[in-house]
N, C-alpha and C positions, 0 to 999 in steps of 0.2 A: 121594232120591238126593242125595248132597254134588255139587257142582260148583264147580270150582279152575278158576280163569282166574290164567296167568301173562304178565304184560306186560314184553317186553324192547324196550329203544331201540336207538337206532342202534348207537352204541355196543356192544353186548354183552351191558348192564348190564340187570339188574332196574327196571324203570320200578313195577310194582302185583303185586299176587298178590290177589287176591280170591276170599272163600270163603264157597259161600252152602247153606243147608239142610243137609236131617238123614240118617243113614242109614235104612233099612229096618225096623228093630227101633223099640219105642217108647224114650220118651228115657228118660236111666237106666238104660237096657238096651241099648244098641247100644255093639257092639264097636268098630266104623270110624269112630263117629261121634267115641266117645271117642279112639281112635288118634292121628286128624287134632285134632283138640281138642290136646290134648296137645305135638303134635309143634308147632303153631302156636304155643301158647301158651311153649313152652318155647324157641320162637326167637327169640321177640320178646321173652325175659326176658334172652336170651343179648346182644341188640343193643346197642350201645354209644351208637351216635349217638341223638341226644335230639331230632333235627327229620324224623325219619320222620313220618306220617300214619298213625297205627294204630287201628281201629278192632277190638273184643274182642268179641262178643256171640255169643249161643248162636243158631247158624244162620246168621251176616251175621259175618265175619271178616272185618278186610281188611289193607292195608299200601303204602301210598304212599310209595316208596322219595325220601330226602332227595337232591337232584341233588350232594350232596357226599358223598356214600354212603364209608364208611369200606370198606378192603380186608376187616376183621376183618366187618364185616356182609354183605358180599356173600358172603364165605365161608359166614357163617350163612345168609342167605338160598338161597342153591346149596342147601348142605344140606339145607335146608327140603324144595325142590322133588323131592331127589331121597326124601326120606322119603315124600312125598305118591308119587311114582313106584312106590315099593314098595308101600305100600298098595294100590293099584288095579292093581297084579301078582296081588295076593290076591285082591282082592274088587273085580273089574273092574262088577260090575253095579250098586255101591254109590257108586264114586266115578267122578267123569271128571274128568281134568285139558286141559285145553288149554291150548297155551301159541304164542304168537304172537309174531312179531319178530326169533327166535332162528334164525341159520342153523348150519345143519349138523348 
């Protein structure tokens, strides 16, 4: 199972998103697994600001948001969350998100 932890501060703001493990399917062959792959990897292409904390690797994703976080990457980031959101709309047994700090 993929597991998404998203970390919000006081503030509102994206603090971490952390993303760890594989889907269900062997690798190379999983649908969700690539999905979230993809959807991560293309948002952290999309980011602008250059003093994030990103860490890439197959299984162990993550992203340690900069405390000067640009409007244009919180945008990306939002977006991020809610692509991970749709996915586990789909394939609820493959992904879980939890997200912590965010009211409402």
């Amino acid at each position: 199972m993929i597991e998404a932890v998203v970390d919000y501060g006081k503030d509102g703001k994206i603090v971490s998103l952390v993303i760890k493990g594989h889907g269900l399917a062997g690798w190379g062959k999983d649908l969700v697994c690539a999905g979230v792959s993809s959807c991560f990897t293309g948002a952290m292409n999309a980011l602008t600001d250059n003093d994030h904390k990103i860490k890439l690797l197959a299984g162990d994703s993550s992203i340690y948001v900069s405390p000067n976080c640009s409007k244009h990457d919180e945008i990306v980031l939002e977006t991020l969350i809610i692509q991970l959101e749709t996915i586990k709309e789909s394939y609820p047994n493959e992904i879980s998100l939890k997200v912590s700090g965010k009211e409402g």
